[in-house]
N, CA, C and O atoms as a GROMACS GRO file, in nm:
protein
  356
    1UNK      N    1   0.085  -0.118   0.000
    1UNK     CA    2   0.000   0.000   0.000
    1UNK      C    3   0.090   0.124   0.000
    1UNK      O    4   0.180   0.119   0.083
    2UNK      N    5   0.085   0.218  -0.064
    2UNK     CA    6   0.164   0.327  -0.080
    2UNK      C    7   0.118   0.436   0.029
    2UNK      O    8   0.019   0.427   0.101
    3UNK      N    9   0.203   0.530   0.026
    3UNK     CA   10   0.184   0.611   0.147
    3UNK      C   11   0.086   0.695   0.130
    3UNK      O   12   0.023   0.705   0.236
    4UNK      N   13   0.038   0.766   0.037
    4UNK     CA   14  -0.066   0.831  -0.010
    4UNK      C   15  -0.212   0.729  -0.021
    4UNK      O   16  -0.320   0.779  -0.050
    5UNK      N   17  -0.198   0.615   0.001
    5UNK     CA   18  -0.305   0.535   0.042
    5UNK      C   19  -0.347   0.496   0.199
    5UNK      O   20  -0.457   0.459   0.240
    6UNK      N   21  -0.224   0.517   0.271
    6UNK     CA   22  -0.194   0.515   0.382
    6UNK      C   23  -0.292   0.641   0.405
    6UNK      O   24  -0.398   0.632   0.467
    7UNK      N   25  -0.257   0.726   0.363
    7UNK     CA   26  -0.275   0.860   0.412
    7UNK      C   27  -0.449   0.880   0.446
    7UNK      O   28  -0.518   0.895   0.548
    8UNK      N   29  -0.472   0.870   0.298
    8UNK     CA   30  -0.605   0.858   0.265
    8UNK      C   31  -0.731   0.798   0.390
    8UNK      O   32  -0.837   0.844   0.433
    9UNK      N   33  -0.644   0.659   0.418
    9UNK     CA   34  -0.734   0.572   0.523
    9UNK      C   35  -0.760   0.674   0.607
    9UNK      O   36  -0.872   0.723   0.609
   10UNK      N   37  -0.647   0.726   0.700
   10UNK     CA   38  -0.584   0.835   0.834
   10UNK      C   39  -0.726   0.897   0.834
   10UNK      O   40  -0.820   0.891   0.913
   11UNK      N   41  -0.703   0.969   0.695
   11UNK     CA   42  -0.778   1.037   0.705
   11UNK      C   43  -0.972   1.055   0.663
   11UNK      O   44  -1.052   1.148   0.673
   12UNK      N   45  -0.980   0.906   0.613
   12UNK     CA   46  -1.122   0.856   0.634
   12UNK      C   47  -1.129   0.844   0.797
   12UNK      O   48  -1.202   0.923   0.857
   13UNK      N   49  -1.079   0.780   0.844
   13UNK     CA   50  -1.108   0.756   0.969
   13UNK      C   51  -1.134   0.900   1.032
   13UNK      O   52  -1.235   0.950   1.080
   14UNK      N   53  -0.996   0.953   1.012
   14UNK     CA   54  -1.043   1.086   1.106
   14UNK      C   55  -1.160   1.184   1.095
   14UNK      O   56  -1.193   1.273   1.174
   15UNK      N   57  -1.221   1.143   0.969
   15UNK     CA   58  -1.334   1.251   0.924
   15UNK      C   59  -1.467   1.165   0.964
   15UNK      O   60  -1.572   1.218   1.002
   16UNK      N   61  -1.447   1.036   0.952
   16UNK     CA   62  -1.569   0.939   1.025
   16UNK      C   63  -1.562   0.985   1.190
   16UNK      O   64  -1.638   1.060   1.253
   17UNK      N   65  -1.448   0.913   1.232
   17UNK     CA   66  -1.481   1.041   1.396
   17UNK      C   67  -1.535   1.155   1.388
   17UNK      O   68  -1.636   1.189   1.448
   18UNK      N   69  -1.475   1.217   1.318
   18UNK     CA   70  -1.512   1.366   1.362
   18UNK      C   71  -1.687   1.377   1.318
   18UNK      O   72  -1.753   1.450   1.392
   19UNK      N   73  -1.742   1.328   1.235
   19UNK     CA   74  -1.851   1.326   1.193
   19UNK      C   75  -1.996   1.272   1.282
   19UNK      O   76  -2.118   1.278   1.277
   20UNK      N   77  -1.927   1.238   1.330
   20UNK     CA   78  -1.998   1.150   1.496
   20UNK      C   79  -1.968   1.194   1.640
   20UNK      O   80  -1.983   1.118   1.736
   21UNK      N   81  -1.927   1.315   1.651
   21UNK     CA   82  -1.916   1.358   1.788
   21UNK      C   83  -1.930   1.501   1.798
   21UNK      O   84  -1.890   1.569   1.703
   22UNK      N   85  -1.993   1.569   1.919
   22UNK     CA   86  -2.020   1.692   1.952
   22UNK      C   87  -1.897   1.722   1.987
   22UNK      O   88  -1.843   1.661   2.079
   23UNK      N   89  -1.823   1.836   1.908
   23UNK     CA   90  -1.721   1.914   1.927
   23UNK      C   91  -1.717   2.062   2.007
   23UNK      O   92  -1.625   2.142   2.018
   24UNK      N   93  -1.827   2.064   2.048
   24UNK     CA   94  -1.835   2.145   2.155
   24UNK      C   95  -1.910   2.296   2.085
   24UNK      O   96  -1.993   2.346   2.161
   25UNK      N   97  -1.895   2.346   1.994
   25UNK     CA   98  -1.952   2.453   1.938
   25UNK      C   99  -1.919   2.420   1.787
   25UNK      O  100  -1.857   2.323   1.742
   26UNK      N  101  -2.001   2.567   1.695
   26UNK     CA  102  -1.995   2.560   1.615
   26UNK      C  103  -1.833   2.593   1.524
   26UNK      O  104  -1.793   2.543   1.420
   27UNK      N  105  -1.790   2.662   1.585
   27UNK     CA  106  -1.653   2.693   1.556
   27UNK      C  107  -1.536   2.626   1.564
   27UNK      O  108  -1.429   2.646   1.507
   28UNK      N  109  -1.576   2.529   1.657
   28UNK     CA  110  -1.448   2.457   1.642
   28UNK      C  111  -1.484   2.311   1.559
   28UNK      O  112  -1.399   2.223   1.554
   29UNK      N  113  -1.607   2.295   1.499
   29UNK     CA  114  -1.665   2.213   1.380
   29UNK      C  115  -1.641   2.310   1.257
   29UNK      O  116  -1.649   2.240   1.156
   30UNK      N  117  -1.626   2.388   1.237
   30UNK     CA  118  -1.585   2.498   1.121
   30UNK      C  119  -1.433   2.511   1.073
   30UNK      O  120  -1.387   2.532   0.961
   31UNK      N  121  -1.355   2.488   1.227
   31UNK     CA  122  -1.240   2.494   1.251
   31UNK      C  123  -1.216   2.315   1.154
   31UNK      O  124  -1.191   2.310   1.034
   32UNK      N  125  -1.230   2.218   1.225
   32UNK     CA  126  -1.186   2.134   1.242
   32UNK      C  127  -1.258   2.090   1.018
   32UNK      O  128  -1.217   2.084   0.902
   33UNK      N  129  -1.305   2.085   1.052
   33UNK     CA  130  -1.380   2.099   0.889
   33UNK      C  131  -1.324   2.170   0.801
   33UNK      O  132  -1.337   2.131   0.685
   34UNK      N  133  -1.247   2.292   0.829
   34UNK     CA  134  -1.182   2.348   0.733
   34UNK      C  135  -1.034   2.264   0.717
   34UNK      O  136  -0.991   2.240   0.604
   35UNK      N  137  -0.973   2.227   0.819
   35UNK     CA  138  -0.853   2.146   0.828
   35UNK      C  139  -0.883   2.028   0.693
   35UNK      O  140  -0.850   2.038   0.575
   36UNK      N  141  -0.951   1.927   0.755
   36UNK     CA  142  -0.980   1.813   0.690
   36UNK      C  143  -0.956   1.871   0.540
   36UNK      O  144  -0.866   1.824   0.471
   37UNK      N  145  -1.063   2.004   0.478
   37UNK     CA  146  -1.123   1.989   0.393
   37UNK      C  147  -0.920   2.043   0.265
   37UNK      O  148  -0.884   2.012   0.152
   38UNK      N  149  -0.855   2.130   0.378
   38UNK     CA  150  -0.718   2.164   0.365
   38UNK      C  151  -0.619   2.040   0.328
   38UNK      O  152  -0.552   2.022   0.227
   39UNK      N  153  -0.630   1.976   0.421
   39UNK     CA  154  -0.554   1.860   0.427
   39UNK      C  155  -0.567   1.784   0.237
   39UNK      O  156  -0.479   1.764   0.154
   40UNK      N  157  -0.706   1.761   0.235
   40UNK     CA  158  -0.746   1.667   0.141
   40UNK      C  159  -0.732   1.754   0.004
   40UNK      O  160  -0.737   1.698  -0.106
   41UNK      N  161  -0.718   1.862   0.014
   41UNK     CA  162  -0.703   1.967  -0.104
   41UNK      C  163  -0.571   1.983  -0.099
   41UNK      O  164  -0.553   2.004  -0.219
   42UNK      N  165  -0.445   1.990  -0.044
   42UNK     CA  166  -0.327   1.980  -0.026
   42UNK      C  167  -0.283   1.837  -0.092
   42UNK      O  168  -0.190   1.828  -0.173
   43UNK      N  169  -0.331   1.769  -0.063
   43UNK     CA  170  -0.272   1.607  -0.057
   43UNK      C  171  -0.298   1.618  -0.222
   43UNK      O  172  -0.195   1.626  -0.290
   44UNK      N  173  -0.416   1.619  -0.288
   44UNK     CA  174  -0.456   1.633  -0.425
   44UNK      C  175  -0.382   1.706  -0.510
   44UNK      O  176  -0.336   1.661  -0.616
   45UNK      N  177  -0.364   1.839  -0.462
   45UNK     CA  178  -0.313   1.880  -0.557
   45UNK      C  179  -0.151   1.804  -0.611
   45UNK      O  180  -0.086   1.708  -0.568
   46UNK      N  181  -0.128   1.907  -0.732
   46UNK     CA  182  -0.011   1.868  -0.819
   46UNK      C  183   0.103   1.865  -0.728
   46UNK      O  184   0.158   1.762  -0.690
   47UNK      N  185   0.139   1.994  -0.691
   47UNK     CA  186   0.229   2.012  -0.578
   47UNK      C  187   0.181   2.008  -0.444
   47UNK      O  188   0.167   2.104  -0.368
   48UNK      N  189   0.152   1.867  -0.417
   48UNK     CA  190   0.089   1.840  -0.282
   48UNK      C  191   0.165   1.837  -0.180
   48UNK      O  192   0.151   1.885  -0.068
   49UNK      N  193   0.330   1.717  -0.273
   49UNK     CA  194   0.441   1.701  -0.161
   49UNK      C  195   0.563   1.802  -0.066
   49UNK      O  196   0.655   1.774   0.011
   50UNK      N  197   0.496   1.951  -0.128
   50UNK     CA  198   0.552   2.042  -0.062
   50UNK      C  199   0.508   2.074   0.054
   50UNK      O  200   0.387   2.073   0.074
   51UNK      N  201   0.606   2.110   0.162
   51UNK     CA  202   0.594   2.132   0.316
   51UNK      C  203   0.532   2.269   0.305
   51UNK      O  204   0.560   2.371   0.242
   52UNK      N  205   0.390   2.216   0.430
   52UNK     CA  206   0.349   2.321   0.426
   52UNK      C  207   0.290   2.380   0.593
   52UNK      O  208   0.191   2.343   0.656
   53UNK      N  209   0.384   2.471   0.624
   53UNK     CA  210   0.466   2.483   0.749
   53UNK      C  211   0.273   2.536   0.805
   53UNK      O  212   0.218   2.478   0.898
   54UNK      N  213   0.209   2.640   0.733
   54UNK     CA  214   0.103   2.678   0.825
   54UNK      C  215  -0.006   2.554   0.799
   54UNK      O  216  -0.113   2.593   0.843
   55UNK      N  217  -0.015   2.464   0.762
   55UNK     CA  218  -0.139   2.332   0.753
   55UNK      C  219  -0.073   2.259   0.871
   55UNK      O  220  -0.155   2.229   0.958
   56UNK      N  221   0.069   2.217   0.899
   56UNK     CA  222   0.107   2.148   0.986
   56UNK      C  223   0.079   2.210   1.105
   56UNK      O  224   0.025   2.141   1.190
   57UNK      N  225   0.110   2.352   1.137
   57UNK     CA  226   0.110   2.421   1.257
   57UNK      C  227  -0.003   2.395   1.310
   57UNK      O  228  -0.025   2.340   1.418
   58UNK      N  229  -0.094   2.444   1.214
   58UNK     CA  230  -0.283   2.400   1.240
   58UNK      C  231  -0.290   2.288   1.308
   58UNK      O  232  -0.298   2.284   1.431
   59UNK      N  233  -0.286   2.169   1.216
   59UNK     CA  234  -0.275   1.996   1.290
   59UNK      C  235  -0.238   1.996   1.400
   59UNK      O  236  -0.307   1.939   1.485
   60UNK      N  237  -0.085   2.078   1.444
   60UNK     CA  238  -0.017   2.010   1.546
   60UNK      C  239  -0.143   2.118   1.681
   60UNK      O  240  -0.176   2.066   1.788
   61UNK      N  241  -0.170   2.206   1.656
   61UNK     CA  242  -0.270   2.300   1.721
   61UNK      C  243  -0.380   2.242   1.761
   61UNK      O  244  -0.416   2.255   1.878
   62UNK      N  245  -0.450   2.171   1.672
   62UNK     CA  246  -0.616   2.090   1.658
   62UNK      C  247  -0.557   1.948   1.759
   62UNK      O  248  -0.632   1.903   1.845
   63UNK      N  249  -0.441   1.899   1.740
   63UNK     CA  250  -0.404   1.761   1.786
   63UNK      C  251  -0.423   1.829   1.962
   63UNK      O  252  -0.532   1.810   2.017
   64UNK      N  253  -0.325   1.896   2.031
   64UNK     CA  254  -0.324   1.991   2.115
   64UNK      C  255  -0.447   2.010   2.208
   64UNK      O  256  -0.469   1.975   2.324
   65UNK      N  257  -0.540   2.096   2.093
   65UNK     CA  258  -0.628   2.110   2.157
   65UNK      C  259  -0.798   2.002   2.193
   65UNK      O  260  -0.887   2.013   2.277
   66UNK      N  261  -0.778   1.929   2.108
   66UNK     CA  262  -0.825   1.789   2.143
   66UNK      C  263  -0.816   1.689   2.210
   66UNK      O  264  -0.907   1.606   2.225
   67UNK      N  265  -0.682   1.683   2.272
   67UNK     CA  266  -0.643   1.599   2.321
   67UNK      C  267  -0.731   1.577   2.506
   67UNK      O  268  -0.755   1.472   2.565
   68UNK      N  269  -0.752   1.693   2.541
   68UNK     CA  270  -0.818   1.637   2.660
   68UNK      C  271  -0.975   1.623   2.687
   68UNK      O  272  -1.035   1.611   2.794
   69UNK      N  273  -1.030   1.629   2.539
   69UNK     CA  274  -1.187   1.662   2.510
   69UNK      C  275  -1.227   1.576   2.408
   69UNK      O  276  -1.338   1.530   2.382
   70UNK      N  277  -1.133   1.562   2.362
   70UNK     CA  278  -1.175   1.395   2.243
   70UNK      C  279  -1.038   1.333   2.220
   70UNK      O  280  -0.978   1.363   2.117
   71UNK      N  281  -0.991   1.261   2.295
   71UNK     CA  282  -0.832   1.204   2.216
   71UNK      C  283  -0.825   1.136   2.120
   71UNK      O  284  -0.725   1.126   2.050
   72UNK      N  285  -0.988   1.046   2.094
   72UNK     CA  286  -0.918   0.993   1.978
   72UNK      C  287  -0.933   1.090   1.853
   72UNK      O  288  -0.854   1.062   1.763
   73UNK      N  289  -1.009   1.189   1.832
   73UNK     CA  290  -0.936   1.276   1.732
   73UNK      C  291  -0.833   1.297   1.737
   73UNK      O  292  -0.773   1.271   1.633
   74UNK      N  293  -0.738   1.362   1.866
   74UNK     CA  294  -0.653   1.421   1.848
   74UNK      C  295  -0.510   1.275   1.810
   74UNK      O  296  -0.400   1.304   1.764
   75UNK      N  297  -0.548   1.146   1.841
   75UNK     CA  298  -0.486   1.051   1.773
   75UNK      C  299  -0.487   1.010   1.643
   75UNK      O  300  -0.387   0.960   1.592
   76UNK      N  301  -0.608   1.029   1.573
   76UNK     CA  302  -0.617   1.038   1.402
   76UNK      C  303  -0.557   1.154   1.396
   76UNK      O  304  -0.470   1.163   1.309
   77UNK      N  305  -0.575   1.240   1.457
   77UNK     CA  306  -0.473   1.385   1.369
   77UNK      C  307  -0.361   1.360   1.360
   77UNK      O  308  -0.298   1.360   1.254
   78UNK      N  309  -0.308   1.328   1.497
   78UNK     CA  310  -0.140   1.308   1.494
   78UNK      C  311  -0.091   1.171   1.400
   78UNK      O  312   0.025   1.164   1.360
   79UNK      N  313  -0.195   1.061   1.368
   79UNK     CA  314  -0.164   0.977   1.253
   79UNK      C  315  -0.161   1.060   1.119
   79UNK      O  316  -0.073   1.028   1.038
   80UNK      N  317  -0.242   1.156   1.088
   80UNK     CA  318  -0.220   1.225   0.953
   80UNK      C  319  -0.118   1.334   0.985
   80UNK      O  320  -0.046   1.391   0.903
   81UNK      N  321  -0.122   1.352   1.110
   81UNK     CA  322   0.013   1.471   1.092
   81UNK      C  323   0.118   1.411   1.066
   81UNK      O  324   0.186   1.468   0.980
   82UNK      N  325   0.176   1.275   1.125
   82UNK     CA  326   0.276   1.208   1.097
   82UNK      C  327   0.344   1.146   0.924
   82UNK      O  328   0.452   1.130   0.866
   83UNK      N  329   0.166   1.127   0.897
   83UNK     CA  330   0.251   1.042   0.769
   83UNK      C  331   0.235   1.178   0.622
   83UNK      O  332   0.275   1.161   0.507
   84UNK      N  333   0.166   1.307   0.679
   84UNK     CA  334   0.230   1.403   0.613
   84UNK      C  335   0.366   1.442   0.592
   84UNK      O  336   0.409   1.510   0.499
   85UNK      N  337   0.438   1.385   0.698
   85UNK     CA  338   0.580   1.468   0.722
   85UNK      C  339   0.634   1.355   0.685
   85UNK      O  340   0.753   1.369   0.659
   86UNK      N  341   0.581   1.215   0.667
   86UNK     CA  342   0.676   1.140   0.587
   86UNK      C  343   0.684   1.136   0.410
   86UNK      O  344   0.763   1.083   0.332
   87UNK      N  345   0.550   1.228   0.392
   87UNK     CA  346   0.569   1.283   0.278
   87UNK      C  347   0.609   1.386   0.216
   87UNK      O  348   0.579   1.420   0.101
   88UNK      N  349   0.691   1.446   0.304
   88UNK     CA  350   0.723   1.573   0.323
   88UNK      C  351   0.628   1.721   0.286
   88UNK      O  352   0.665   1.828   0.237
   89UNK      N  353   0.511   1.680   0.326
   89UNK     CA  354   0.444   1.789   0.361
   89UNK      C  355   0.428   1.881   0.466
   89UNK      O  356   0.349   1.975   0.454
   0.00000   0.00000   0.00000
């Protein structure tokens, strides 16, 4: 399975969580929705495999702030934050 298939799963999963749980307000479902929707528009495009220092900052931010209010989001994040940076994104 290639890493960009890898990726893909990460990030089915993480959007199936997220799709099934009260995130507490509307903003941080706006928040967290715009990421995903970043992520998956990044990954697509042509020049996807370029590092992209403010999408990561975000992730590592959303991972952060999830972590004591839903962890397993903030564990699918840090699985797509990870195998971004092994793609050097």
């Amino acid at each position: 399975m290639t890493r960009a298939r890898h990726l893909e799963d990460s990030l089915n999963a993480l959007r199936s969580e997220v799709s099934g749980v009260d995130l507490g307000d509307a903003q941080a479902r706006q928040r967290v929705d715009s990421l995903l929707l970043d992520v998956g528009t990044r990954v697509g495009a042509p020049d996807g495999a370029v590092a992209d220092d403010d999408l990561t900052a975000r992730l590592r931010a959303s991972v952060l702030s999830f972590e004591g209010s839903h962890p397993k989001i903030a564990v699918l994040m840090n699985d797509v934050l990870e195998k971004l940076s092994t793609m050097g994104i």
